[in-house]
N, C-alpha and C positions, 0 to 999 in steps of 0.2 A: 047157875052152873055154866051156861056161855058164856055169859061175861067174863069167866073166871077161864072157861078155852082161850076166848081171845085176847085176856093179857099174856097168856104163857104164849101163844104162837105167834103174835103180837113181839116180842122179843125175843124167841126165838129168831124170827124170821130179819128181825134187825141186826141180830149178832150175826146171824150168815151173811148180812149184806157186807158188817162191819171187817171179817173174817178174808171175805172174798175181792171185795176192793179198797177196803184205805190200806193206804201203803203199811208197813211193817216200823218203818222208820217212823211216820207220823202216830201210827197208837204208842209208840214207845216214849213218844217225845212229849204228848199229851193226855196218857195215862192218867199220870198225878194227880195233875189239877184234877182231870173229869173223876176220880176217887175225892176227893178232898170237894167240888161242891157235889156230889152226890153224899157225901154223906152230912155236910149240912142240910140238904133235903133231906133228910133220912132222921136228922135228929128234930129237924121244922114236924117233921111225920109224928115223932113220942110226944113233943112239947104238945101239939094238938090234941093228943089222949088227956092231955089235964085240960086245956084252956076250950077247948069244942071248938076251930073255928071254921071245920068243914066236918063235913058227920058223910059217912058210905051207907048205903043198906046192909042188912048183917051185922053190925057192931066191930068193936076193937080190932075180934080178928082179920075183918076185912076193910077195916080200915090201914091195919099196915100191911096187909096181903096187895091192896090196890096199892099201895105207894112204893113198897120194892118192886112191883110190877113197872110201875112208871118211872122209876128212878132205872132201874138195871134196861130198859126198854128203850123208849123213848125219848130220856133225858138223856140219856148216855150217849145214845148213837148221836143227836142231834148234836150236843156238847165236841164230839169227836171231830164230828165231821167241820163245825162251824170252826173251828180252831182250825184243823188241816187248809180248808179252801180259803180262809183268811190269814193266812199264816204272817204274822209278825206287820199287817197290816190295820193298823188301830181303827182306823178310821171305817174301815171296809167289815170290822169285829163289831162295831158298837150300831154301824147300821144297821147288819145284818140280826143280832141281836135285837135292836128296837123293831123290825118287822117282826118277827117270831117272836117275840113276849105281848107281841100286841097281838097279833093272830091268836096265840093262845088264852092271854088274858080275856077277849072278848069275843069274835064269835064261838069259838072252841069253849072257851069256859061256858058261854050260852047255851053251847049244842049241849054238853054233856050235863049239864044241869037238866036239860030239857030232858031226856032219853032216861035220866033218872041212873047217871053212874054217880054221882056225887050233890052234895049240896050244901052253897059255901054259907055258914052260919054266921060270922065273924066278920068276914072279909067282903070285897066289892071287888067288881073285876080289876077296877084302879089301884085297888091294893095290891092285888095279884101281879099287876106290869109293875107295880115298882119295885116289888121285891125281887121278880125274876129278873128286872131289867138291873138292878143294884147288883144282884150276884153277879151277871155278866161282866161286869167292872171288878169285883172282888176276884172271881176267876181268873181274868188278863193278868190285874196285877202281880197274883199268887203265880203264874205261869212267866211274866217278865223276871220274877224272883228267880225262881228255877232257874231259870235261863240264865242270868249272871253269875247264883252260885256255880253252875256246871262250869260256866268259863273260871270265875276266881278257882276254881276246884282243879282246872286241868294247868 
């Protein structure tokens, strides 16, 4: 039942920051993308319910109860922001991304294995970096799209 506070206030808390300081312009402009891989995380989330390759305590329900937690939370705000403060600077995107999927893939994936929020069945944390690190590229490029079509578009 805390765990389950501190995903909701957990994202709450990150939409108020979202809310309060990114520009108006930049959520507008990086919306899309952060919809479109959130919800390939979101479908990585269902695929999981067939293939088991991370299990929650609780079962299915909270198995994608944690994961729109983490997805509308934490990936979101992070996605938002990494985009804004790197804005249209590739090199500055792909670093930034390789520290934070590595953060997250390994100690983070450690800690939270450890404290007993998740437990990766399937996967290795290696696995983990390369697939969040691969979205990061999927994302750019899906965002460089946008970006041409709105100019061919104007």
């Amino acid at each position: 039942m805390l765990a389950n506070f501190f995903r909701i206030a957990n994202a709450i808390v990150l939409w108020m920051i979202i809310i309060r300081f990114l520009p108006k312009q930049s959520f507008k402009k990086y919306l899309p993308v952060t919809l479109f891989s959130s919800s390939i995380l979101f479908i990585g989330s269902l695929y999981n319910l067939i293939f088991k390759w991370w299990t929650v305590k609780g079962g299915t329900k909270y198995i994608l109860f944690d994961a729109i937690a983490f997805i509308i939370g934490p990936f979101f705000f992070a996605n938002l922001w990494v985009f804004h403060f790197t804005n249209g600077r590739f090199s500055l995107y792909a670093l930034t991304n390789f520290v934070m999927d590595l953060l997250f893939a390994y100690p983070l994936n450690t800690l939270f294995q450890r404290i007993g929020h998740y437990k990766l069945l399937k996967f290795h944390s290696r696995t983990l970096f390369l697939i969040s690190y691969s979205l990061a590229f999927v994302n750019y490029a899906v965002q460089k799209f946008m970006e041409r079509r709105k100019l061919f578009m104007q």
